[in-house]
C-alpha positions in Angstrom: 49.9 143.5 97.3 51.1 140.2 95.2 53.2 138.1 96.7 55.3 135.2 94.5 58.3 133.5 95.0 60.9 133.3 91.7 63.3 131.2 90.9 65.4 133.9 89.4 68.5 132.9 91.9 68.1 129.5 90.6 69.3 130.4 87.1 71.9 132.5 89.0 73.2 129.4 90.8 73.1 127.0 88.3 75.6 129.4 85.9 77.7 129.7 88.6 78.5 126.1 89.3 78.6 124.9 85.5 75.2 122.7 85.4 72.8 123.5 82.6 69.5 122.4 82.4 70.4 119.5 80.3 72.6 118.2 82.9 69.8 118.9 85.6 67.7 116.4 83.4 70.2 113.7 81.9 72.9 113.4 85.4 70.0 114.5 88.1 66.8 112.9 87.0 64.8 116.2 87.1 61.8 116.6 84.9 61.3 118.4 82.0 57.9 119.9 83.5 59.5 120.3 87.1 62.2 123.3 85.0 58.8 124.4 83.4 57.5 125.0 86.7 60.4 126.6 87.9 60.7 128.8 84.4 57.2 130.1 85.3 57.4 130.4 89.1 54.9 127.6 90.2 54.6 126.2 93.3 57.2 123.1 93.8 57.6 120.9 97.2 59.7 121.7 100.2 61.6 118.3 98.9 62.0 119.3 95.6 63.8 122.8 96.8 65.5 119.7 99.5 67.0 117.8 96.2 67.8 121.1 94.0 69.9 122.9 97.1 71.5 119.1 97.6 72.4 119.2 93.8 73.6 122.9 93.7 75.1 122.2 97.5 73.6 125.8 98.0 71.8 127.1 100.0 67.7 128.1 99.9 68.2 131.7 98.9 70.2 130.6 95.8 67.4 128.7 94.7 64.4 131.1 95.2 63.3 134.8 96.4 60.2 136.1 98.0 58.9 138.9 95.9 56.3 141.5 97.2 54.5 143.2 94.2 52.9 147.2 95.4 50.5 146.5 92.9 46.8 145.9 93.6 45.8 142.4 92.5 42.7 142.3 89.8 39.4 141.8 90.6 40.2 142.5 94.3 
């Protein structure tokens, strides 16, 4: 079994209150490669998902869900 947390709610979220990306980058200060990492469900700090659910004023589960994938990992 894989396990990976996305950032699917994220995108969610941020449609829902009216910030784009752009905004994120230009009003929030947030990094071009930290929204790479989220597009691609990379690992980010517990004060990173701090400052994104203090932006969104969300909470954690709008910001990321814990996946479990059935299928066997390769090479295992």
């Amino acid at each position: 079994m894989i396990v990976i947390i996305s950032y699917e709610p994220l995108y969610k979220t941020l449609k829902e209150k009216n910030i784009s990306t752009y905004k994120l980058i230009k009003q929030y200060n947030i990094s071009r490669s930290l929204l790479d990492r989220l597009k691609h469900d990379k690992p980010i700090s517990t004060v990173t998902l701090n400052d994104l659910c203090t932006i969104l004023d969300c909470k954690v589960e709008d910001v990321l869900v814990f996946k479990k994938d059935n299928k066997k990992e390769k090479g295992v």
